[in-house]
C-alpha positions in Angstrom: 0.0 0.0 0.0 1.2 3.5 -0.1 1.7 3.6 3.3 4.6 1.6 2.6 6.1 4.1 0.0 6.5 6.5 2.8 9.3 5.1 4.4 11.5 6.1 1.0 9.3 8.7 -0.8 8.3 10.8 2.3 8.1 14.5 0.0 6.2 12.6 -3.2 3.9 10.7 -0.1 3.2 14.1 1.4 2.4 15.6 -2.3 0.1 12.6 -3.1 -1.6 12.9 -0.1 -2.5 16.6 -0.3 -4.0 15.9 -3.8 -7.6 14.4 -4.4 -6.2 10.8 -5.3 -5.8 9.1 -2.1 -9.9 10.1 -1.2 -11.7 8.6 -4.6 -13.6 6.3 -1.6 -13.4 6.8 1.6 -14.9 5.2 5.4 -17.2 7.9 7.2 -14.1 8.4 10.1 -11.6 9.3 6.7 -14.4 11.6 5.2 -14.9 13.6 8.1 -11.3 13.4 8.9 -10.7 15.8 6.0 -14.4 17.3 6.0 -15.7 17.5 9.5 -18.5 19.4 7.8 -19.9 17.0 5.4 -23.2 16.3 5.3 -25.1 12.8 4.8 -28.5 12.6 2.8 -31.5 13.7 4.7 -33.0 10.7 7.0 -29.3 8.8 6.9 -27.1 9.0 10.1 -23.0 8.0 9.8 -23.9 5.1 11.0 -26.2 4.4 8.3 -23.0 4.7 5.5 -20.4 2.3 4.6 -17.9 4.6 2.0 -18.2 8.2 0.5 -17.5 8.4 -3.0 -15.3 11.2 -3.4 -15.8 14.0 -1.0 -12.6 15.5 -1.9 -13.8 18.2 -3.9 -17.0 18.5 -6.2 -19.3 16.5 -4.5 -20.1 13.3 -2.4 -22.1 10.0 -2.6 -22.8 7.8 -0.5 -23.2 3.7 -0.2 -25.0 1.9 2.3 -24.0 -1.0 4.9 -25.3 -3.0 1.9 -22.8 -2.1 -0.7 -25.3 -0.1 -2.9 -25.4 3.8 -3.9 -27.9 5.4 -1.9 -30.7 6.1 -4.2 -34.0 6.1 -1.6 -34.9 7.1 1.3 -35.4 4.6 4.4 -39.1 4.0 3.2 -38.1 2.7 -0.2 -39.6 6.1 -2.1 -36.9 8.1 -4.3 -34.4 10.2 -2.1 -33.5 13.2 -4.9 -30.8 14.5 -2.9 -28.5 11.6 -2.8 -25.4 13.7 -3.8 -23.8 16.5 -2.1 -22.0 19.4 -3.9 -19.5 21.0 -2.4 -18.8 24.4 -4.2 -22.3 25.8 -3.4 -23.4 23.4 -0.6 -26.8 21.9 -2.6 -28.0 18.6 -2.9 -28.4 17.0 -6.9 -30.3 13.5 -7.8 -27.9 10.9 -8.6 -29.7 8.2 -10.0 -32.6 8.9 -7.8 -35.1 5.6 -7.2 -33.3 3.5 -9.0 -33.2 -0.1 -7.3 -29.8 -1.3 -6.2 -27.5 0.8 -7.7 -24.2 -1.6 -7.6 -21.0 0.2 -7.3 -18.2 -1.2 -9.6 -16.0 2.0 -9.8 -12.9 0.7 -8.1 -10.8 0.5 -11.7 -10.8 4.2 -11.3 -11.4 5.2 -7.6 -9.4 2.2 -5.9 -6.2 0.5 -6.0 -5.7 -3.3 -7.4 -9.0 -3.6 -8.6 -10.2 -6.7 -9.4 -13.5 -8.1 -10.9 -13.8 -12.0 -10.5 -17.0 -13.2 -11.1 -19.3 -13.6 -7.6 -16.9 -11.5 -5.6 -17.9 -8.6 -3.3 -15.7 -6.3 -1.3 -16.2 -6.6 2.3 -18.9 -9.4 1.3 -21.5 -6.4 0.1 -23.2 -7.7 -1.8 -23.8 -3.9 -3.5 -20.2 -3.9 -4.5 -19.3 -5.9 -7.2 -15.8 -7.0 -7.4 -12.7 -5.7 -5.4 -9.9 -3.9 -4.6 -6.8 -3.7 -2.4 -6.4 0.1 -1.3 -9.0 3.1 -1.6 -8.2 5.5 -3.5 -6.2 6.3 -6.0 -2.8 5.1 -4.2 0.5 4.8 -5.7 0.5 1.4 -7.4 -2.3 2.4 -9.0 0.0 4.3 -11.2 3.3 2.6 -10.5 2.2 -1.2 -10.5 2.8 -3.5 -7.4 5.9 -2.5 -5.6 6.5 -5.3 -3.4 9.8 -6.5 -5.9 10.7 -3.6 -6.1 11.0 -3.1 -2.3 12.6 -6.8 -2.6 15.6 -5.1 -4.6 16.2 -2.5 -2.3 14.4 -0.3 -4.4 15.9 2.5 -6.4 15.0 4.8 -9.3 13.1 2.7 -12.0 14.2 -0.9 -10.4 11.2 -3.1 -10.7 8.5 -0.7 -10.8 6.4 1.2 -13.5 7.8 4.9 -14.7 5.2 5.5 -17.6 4.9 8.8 -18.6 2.5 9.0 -21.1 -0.5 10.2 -21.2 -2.4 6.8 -22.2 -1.1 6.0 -18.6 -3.2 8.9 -17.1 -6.2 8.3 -19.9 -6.7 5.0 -18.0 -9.1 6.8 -15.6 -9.0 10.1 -17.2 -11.5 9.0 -19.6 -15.4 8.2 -20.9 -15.3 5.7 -23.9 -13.3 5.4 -26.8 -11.0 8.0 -27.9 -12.6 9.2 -31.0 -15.4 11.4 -29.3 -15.8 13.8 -26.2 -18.8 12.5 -24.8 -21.1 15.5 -23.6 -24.7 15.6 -21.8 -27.0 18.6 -20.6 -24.9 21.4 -22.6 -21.8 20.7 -20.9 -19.0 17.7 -21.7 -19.1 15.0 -19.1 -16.0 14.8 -16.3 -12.9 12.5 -16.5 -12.6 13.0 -20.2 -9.0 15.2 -20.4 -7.9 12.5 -22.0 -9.9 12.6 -25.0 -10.1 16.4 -25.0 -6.2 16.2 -25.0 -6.5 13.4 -28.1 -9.1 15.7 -29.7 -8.7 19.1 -29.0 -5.7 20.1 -30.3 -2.9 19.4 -28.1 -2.1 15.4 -28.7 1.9 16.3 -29.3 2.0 17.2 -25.6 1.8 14.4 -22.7 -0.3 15.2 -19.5 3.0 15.7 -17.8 4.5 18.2 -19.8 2.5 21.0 -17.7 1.6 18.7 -14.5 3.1 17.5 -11.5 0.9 13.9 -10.8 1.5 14.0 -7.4 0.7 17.3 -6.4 -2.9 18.8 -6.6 -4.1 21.1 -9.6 -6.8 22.2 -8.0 -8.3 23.3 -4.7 -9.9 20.5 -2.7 -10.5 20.0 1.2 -6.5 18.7 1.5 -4.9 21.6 -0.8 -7.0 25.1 -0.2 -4.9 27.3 -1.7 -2.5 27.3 -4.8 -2.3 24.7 -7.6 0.9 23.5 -7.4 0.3 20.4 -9.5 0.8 22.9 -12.8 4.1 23.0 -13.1 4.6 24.7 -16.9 2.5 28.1 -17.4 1.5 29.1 -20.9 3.9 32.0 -20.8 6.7 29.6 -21.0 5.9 28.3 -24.7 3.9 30.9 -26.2 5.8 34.2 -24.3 5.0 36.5 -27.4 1.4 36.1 -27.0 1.9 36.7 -23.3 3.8 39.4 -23.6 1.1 41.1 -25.7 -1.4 40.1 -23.6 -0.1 41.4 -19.9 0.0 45.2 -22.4 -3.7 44.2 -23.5 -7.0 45.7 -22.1 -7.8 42.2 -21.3 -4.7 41.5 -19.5 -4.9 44.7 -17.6 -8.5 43.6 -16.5 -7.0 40.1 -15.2 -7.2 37.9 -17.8 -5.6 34.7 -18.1 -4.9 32.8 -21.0 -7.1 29.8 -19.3 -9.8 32.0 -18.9 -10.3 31.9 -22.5 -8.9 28.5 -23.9 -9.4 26.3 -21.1 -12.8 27.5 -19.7 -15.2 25.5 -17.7 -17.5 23.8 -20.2 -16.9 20.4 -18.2 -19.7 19.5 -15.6 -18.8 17.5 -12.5 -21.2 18.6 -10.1 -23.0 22.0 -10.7 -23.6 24.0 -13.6 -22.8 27.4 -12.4 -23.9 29.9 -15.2 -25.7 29.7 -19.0 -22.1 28.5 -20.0 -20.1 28.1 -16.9 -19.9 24.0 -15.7 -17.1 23.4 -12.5 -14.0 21.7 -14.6 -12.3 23.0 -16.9 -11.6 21.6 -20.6 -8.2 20.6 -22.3 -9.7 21.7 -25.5 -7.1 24.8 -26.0 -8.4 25.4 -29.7 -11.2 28.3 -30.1 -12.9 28.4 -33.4 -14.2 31.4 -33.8 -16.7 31.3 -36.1 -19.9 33.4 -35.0 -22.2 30.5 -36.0 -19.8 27.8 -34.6 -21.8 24.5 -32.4 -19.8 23.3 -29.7 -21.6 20.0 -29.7 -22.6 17.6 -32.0 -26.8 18.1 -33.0 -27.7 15.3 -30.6 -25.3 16.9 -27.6 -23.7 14.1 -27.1 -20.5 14.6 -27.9 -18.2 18.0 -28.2 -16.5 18.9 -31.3 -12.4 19.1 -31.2 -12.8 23.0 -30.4 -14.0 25.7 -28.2 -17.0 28.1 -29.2 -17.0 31.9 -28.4 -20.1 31.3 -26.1 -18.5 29.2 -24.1 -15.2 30.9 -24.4 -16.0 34.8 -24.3 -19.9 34.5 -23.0 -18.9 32.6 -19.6 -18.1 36.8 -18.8 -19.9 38.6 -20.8 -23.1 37.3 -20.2 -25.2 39.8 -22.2 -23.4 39.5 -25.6 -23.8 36.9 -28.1 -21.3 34.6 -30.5 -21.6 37.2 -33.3 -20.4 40.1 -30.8 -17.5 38.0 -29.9 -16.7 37.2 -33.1 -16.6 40.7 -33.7 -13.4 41.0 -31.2 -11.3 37.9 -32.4 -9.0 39.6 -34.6 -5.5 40.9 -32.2 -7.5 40.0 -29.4 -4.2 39.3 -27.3 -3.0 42.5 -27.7 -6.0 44.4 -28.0 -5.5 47.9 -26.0 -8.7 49.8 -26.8 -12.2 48.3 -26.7 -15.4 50.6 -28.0 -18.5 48.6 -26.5 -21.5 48.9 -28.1 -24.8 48.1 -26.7 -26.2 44.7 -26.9 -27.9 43.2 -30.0 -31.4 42.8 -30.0 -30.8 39.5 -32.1 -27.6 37.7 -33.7 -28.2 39.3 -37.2 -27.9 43.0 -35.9 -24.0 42.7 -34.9 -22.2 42.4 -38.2 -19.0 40.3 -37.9 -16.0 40.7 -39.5 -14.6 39.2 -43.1 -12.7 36.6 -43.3 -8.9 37.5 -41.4 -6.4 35.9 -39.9 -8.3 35.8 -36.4 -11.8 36.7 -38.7 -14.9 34.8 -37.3 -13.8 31.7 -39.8 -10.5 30.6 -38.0 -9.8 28.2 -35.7 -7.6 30.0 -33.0 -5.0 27.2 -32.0 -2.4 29.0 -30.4 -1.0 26.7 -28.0 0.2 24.5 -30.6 3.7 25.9 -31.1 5.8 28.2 -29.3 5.4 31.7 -29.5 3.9 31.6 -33.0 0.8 31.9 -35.1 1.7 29.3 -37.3 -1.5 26.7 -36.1 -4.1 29.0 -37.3 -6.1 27.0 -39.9 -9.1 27.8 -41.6 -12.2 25.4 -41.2 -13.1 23.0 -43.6 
């Protein structure tokens, strides 16, 4: 267990455990070790709950002393707050009613998962299959380490050092590569790996701009910083910064995340008209005023951001042909004119064509310091 990596690792152990890995499933006494707030469905005592299912950040669910996902209330009738969301304290559905609600997520959420057939963890008969750690522990990354604690250990001696990003897209995924499964308006959590594959940025590996061990963003164990990013954009693409800091939008705070890595991923909460709680590793914008950021059905995203999504997150009383309008230089933009809102999509012209025009496909992050990834639609 990871317990044992400790004795040899003590500064990556202390990383690991300030991230949200280690609390993918947790007892009650761990969850209220690191939340002493957190609530439990209404009617339900502690005593009532076997594991919490995350808890770390986002939100919370809970199983029963039988195994299963709570999904009703004591009586047997549909319990529609059966998941607890963390960033503004309200209670969602999950799967509300339904009847035995098996929980089979320890590929992702445990350590040495295993699924032979008739086997229940702690003999629940909710859970199906097992594990041998909660959480997401080390050898869930590194592979079993008892040889490699049998050699003495040392760097890369018996134990797994992968560093691709098909290592990370093990979890960090929803289906098959070829599509960015989306639902409700928003793309579906755990997907950076496809968005990565799709969206524009497949030459780089999830490592290239994160730490693994350390925490990216701000859960119950790390409140403040994100010091899991270890490469900023500025460090590839400094002549867009540059321009940017001089810009009107860098003097009003902007970041280039703000704009190519909003929040159009939904964990927990949608939080505004195009505003979900995760953000995307689609870094591409196309900005095209008439551009559709899913597919027809909404199932799926395309490989690229829209400007509602990208611009309208902020300003919420614009629409895509405004922002389309303000594409071209828009990283060193030093003047802006507003002009009042459009009554309708067809009253704010957009530009011709351009380099930045509302036809492109902004893909900035694609090379250093250069324009050179700006394509035009097909």
């Amino acid at each position: 267990g990871s317990e044992a990596c400790q004795t040899c690792h003590a500064e990556k152990y202390e990383d690991w455990s300030n991230s949200g890995h280690p609390y993918k499933l947790m007892t009650p006494d761990e969850a209220k070790a690191i939340r002493p707030d957190m609530p439990v469905p209404e009617g339900y005592t502690w005593d009532d709950i076997q594991y919490v299912i995350g808890g770390w950040g986002w939100k919370s669910r809970y199983i029963g002393l039988d195994g299963y996902i709570i999904t009703k209330k004591k009586d047997g009738t549909p319990l529609e707050a059966n998941q607890y969301n963390w960033q503004d304290g309200s209670w969602s559905a999950y799967h509300a009613g339904e009847d035995k609600l098996v929980y089979n997520c320890q590929k992702c959420h445990n350590t040495g998962a295993a699924y032979a057939e008739g086997t229940h963890q702690d003999d629940l008969e909710g859970i199906e299959g097992t594990w041998e750690e909660r959480g997401v522990g080390c050898e869930a990354c590194h592979g079993p380490g008892s040889e490699h604690v049998a050699q003495g250990g040392g760097k890369e001696v018996a134990i797994v050092v992968d560093k691709t990003s098909e290592l990370c897209g093990l979890c960090h995924i929803r289906g098959d590569t070829s599509k960015i499964p989306a639902s409700g308006g928003f793309i579906q959590h755990h997907e950076q790996y496809q968005e990565i594959e799709n969206g524009g940025m497949s030459s780089l590996t999830c490592d290239t701009c994160h730490d693994p061990h350390k925490a990216v963003h701000n859960g119950a164990t790390n409140t403040e910083g994100k010091p899991g990013i270890i490469k900023e954009c500025e460090e590839c693409h400094a002549e867009n910064a540059d321009a940017l800091a001089t810009s009107t939008m860098g003097k009003a705070g902007v970041l280039c995340n703000d704009c190519h890595m909003p929040k159009v991923t939904k964990s927990a909460i949608k939080v505004a008209e195009f505003v979900g709680d995760v953000k995307t590793h689609i870094f591409r914008i196309d900005t095209s005023a008439d551009a559709k950021m899913f597919t027809e059905d909404g199932k799926a995203a395309n490989g690229y951001l829209t400007l509602d999504f990208a611009c309208l997150g902020c300003h919420e009383d614009r629409d895509q042909a405004w922002a389309a309008s303000y594409t071209e230089g828009i990283h060193s933009l030093v003047k802006v004119v507003e002009t009042p809102a459009p009554t309708a999509p067809a009253t704010t012209p957009a530009p011709k064509g351009g380099i930045c025009g509302p036809t492109a496909v902004l893909l900035f992050a694609m090379l250093p310091a250069t324009l050179y990834g700006l394509k035009r639609r097909r």
